[in-house]
C-alpha positions in Angstrom: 190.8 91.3 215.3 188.1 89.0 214.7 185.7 89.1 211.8 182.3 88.3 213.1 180.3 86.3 210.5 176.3 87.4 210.5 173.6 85.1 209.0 170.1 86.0 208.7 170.5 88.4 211.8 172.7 85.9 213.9 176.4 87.0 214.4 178.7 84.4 214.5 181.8 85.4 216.8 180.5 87.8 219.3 178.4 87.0 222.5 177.6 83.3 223.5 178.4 80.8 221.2 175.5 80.0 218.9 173.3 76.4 219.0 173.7 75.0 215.8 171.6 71.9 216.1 171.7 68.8 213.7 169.2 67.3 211.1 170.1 63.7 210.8 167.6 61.8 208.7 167.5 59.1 205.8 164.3 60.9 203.5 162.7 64.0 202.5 159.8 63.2 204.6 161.6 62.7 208.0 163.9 65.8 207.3 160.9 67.5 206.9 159.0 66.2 210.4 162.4 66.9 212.3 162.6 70.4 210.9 159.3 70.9 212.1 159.9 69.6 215.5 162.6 72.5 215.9 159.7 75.1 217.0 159.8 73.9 220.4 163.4 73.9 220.9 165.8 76.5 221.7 168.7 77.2 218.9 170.5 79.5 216.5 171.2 77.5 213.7 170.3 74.4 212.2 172.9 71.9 210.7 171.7 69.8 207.5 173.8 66.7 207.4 173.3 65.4 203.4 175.7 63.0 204.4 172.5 60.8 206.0 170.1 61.5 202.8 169.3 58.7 201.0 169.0 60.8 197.9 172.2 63.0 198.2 173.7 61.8 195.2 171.0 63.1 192.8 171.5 67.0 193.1 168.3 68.0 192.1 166.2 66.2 194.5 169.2 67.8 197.5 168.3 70.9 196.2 164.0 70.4 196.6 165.0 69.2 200.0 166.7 72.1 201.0 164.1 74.9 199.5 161.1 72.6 201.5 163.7 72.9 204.3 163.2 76.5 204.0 160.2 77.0 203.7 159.9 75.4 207.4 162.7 76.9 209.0 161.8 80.6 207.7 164.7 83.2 208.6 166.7 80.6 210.9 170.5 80.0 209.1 170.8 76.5 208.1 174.4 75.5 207.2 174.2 72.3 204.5 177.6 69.7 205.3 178.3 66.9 203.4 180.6 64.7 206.3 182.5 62.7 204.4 183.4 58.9 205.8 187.0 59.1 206.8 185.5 62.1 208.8 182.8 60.2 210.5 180.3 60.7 208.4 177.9 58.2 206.1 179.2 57.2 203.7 181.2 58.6 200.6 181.0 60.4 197.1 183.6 61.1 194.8 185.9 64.2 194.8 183.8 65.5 191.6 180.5 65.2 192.7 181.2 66.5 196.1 182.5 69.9 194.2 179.8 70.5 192.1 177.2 69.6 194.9 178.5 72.2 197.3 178.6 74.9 194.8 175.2 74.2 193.1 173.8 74.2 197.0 175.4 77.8 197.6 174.3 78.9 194.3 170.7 78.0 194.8 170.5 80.7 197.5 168.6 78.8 200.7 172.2 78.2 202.3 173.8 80.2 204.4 176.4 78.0 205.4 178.7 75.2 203.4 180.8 73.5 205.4 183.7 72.3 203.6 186.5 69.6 204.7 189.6 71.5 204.7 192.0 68.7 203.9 190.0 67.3 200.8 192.5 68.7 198.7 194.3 72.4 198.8 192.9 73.1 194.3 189.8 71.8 195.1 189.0 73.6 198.3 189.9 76.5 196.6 187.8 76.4 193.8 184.6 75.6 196.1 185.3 77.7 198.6 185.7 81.0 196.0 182.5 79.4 194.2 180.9 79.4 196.9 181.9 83.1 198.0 180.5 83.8 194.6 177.1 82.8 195.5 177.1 85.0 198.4 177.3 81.8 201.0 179.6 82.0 204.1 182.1 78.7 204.4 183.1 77.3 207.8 186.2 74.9 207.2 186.1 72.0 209.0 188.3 69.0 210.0 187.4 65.9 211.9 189.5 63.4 214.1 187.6 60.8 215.7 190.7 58.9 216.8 192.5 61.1 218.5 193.9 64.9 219.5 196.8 65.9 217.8 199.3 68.4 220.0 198.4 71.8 220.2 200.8 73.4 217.6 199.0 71.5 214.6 195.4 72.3 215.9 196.5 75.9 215.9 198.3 74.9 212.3 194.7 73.6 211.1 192.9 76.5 211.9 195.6 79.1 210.3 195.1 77.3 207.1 191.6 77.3 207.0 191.6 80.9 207.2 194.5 81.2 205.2 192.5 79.4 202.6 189.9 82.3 203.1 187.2 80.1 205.3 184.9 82.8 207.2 184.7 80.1 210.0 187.4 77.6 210.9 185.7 74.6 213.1 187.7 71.6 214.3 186.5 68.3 216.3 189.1 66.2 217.7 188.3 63.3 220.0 190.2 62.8 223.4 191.9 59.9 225.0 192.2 61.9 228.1 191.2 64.7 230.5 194.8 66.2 229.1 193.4 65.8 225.4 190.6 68.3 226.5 192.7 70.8 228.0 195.1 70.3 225.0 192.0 71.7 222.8 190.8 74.4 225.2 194.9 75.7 225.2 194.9 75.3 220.9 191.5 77.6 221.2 192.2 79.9 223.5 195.8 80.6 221.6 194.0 80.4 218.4 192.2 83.3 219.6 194.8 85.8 221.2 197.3 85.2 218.5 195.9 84.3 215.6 192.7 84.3 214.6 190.7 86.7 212.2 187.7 84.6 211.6 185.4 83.1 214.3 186.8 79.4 215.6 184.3 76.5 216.5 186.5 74.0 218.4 185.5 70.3 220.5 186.4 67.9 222.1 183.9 64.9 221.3 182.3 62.2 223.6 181.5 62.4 227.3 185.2 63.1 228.2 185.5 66.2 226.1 181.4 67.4 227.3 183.0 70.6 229.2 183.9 72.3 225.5 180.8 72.1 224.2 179.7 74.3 226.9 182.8 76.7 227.5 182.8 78.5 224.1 182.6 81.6 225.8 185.7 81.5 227.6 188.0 80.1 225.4 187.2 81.5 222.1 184.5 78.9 220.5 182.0 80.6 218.6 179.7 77.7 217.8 178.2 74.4 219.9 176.2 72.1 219.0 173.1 71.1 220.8 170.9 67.5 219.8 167.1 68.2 218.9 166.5 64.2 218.9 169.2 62.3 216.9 172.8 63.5 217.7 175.4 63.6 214.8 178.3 63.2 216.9 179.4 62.0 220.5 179.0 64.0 223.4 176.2 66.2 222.1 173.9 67.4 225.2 169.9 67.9 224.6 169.9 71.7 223.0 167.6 72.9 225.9 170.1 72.0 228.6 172.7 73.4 226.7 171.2 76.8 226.2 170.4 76.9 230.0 174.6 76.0 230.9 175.2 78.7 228.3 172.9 81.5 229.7 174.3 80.7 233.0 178.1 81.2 232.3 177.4 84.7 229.9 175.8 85.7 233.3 178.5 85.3 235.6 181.1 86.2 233.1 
């Protein structure tokens, strides 16, 4: 039995899969104006990628970014991620920085949401990911391939370990070489699902060739999908509004 994960009134794992859109910007100012821009667009919850802030190595000025990102959003759940470079993100920050970042974020109480990369080390994830449980904060594990899509066994693999390792979501993004590489994902999450799965999954298959996951959540077992709101922050992301439309239509007929 699935676990359904509920933040700030949204439950994660039940229903349609939830628009989690991106906030991709260099400074506190534009973060701010794109935040803002969100009143006119439809979503559930809003993805803050420090990975793109110019000032995400100093802490303390992540953390004033995030509470004036609160104070915009209001009650919307805003999951924080710090994508690391060898998993298409911005750039890089060492192993001891990004621990203590991630739990000082969760601790400071305007997350609801860490994501954490699953294979940055088995003691470290551990320690962040009960740290971060401490706080009160939800984790969704993640892992990132934007060279290929491994066979379906180790997706499945991936996903039992981040809930092994006590993730409360388990998200993976693969990238496909092939119409085959997208059915390989659907088949990994659908499985995922009947056989194994206790926490909500968030699955995709990036660029235009993989587009159909995005919107198929329902179906297959994908809890979240993310929608642009201007700047996309990864490939094959279709304009939130659209997306909400495709994803209204399907929970109809199903």
């Amino acid at each position: 039995m699935i676990h359904t994960v509920t933040v700030r009134g949204v439950e994660i794992g039940a229903g349609k899969p939830k628009i989690c859109v991106p906030i991709v910007e260099h400074t506190r100012e534009d973060i701010s104006a794109a935040a803002k821009k969100l009143s006119q667009i439809p979503f559930d919850i809003v993805e803050w990628r420090i990975d793109w802030y110019d000032e995400v190595e100093d802490s303390d000025m992540v953390l004033d970014t995030l509470r004036g990102l609160r104070e915009i959003l209001g009650e919307k759940p805003i999951l924080v991620t710090f994508r690391s470079e060898k998993e298409g993100g911005k750039r890089s920050i060492s192993l001891e920085y990004y621990e203590q970042l991630l739990t000082e974020l969760a601790a400071g109480g305007e997350a609801d949401l860490i994501d954490v990369e699953i294979f940055t080390g088995d003691e470290v994830v551990n320690r962040i990911i009960e740290r971060v449980h401490e706080s009160g904060c939800n984790v969704i594990a993640s892992n990132h391939d934007f060279q290929k899509t491994p066979e379906m066994q180790e997706l499945i693999r991936r996903l039992c370990k981040m809930q092994e390792m006590q993730a409360d979501i388990a998200k993976i993004a693969v990238m496909p070489q092939s119409r085959q590489d997208v059915l390989t994902l659907l088949s990994a999450t659908e499985r995922m699902n009947r056989e194994h799965a206790r926490v909500p999954i968030v699955t995709m298959s990036m660029g235009s060739t993989g587009l159909i996951s995005r919107l198929c959540g329902e179906c297959f077992g994908s809890a979240i999908t993310f929608g642009a709101a201007g700047k996309v922050s990864a490939p094959g992301q279709m304009e939130a509004a659209r997306l909400k439309q495709v994803l209204e239509a399907i929970h109809s007929a199903l």
